[in-house]
N, C-alpha and C positions, 0 to 999 in steps of 0.2 A: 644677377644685377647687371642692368647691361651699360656700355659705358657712360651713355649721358648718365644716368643714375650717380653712377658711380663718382663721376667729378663732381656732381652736387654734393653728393657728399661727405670727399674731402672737403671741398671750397666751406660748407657748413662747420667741420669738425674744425678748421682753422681759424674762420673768426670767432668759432667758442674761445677759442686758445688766444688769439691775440686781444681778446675784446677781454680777457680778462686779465692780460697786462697790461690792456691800457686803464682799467677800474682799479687794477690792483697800484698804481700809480710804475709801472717797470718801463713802460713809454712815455718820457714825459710828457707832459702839455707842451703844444708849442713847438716838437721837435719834428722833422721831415724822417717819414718812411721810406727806408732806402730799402727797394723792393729786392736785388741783387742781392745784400746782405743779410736780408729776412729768409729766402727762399735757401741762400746757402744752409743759415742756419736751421730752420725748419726741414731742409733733406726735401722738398718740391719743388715740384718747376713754376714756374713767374704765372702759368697759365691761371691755374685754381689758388694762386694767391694771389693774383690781380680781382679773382672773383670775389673771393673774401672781404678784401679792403674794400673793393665797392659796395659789400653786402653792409660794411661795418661805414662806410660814408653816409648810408642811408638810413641808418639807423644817427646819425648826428656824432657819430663820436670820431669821425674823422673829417676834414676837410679836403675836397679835388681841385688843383689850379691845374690849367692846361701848362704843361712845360719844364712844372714843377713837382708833381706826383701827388702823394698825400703825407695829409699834416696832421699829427693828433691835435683835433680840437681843443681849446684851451676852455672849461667853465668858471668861472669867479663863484668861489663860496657861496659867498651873498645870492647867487643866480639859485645855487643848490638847494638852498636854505629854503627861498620861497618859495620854487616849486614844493618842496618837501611841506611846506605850511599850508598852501594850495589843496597839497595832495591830501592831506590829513581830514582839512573840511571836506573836502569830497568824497570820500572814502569812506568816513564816518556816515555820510547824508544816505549814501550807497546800504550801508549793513542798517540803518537804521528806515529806509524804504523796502528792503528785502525782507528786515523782519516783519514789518507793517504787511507787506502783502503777499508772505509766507514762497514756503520754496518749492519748486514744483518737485516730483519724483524723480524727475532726473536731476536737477540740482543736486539733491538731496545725495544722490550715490555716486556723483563728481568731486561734491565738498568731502563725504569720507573717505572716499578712493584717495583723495590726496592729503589727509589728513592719514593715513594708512601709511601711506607710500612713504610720507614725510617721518613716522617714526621708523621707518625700515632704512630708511638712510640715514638720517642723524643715530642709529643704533649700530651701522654695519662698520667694519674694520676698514674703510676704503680710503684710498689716499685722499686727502683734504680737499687739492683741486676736484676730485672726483666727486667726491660728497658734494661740494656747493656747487660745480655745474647742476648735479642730478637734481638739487634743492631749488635752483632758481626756474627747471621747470615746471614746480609741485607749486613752489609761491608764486608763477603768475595762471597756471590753472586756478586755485585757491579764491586768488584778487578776479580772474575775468568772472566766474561763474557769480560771484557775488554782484559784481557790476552787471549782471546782464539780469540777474533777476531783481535789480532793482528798478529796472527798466524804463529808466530815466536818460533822454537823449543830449540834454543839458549836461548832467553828470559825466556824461560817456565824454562827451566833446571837454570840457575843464580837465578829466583824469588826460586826456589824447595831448594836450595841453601842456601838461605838466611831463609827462612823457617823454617828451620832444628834446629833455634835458637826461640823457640815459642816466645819470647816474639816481634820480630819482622814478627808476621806474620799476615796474615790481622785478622785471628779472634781475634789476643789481643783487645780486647776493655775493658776487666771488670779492666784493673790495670788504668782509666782514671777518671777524674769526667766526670758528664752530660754537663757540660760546653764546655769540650773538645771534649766530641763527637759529636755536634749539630754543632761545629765548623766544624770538618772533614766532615757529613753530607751535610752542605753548598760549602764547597770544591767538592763532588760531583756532586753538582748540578750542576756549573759552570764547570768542568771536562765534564760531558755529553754535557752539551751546545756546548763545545769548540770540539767535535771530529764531534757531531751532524753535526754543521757547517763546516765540513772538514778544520780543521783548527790548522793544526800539531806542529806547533812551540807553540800557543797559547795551545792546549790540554798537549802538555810535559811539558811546564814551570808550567803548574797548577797542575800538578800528583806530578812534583820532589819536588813543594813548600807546595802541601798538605803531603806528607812524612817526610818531613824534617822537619814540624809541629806538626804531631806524634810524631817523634825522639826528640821533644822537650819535649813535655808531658810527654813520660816516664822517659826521666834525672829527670823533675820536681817531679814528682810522686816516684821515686826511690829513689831522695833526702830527699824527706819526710819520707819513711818509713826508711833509716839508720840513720836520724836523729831521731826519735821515737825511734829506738831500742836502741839507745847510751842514751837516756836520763832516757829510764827506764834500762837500764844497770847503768848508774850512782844512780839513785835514788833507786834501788837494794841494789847497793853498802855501801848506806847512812844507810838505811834501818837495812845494816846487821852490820855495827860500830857500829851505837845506841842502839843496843840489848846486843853488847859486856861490 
């Protein structure tokens, strides 16, 4: 590997890693990335983590001001939600044109391959972050292969759309527990079944109620970390009385 390589891919391996504390809510919204303090802690140098943050600005989960560095982008609920509602119609239109006009043979050993893939990780012993990185790239192979052989440029451009809001895109997987994902998992499996079988109303209804199942876990998931953050804001607060 020679070295351009090679910083590609730390700079890669670190916005895995930050991009999933800022999903997992450990970056708040709102707060400035102090690159000095990142880099100490990550044990690299500012080069391949200046890459990162730029890789992870471009993808909308961070914000760049000149003078000022970067800022974890702030999303309101309500913004997540819709895209999330968005997504569902589309998604659903997606499995329910792909079954209508069948999968080609490479689809076909795409969507197993990663339906494979996907029970050899949610089966294996590996630490949790490790499983849901390796999982959010089996769930957006999964989601693209579908969209492509739906092959609707309307659809493509609405999912691109929806997107643009990371935490509604298919690679969010690391802000979920393991429970959640073996669930969506299973929802795949039954989604391949149903286009497999040419079987369009059944393939929609299974994609719009597998999304809408998502959209539940992250309210859930969401509601846990602003409840965390209010209780140690309150116990802060307690904190800083009984010293006075």
């Amino acid at each position: 590997m020679n070295e351009k390589t090679a910083a590609a891919t730390l700079s890669g391996e670190l916005a895995e890693r930050i991009r999933q504390e800022l999903l997992d809510g450990v970056l708040a919204a709102g707060s400035r990335i102090n690159e000095v303090s990142l880099s100490r802690e990550l044990a690299v140098s500012r080069t391949p983590l200046r890459a990162a943050l730029q890789m992870l600005a471009g993808e909308g989960l961070l914000t760049y001001t000149p003078n000022r560095g970067f800022t974890v982008r702030a999303f309101p609920l309500s913004e997540i939600v819709d895209a999330y509602e968005m997504r569902a119609l589309a998604e659903g239109l997606a499995a329910r044109l792909a079954a209508e006009r069948g999968l080609s043979a490479q689809a076909c050993v795409q969507l197993e391959n990663a339906l494979t893939h996907g029970d050899e990780i949610l089966a294996s012993d590996a630490e949790l972050n490790e499983q849901r990185a390796n999982y959010a790239e089996v769930n957006e192979i999964f989601h693209s292969v579908i969209h492509q052989a739906a092959s609707s440029r309307l659809v493509s451009d609405v999912l691109r759309v929806c997107q643009q809001i990371p935490q509604a895109s298919a690679h969010n997987i690391l802000a979920f527990e393991i429970d959640d994902i073996r669930e969506r998992h299973r929802f795949h499996h039954r989604i391949y079944d149903a286009i497999l079988a040419r079987e369009p109303r059944e393939a929609e209804t299974l994609m719009r109620q597998h999304v809408v199942s998502v959209k539940t876990s992250l309210i859930r998931a969401t509601s846990r970390q602003l409840n965390t953050a209010q209780n140690e804001n309150a116990n802060a607060g307690k904190r800083k009385a009984a010293t006075k």
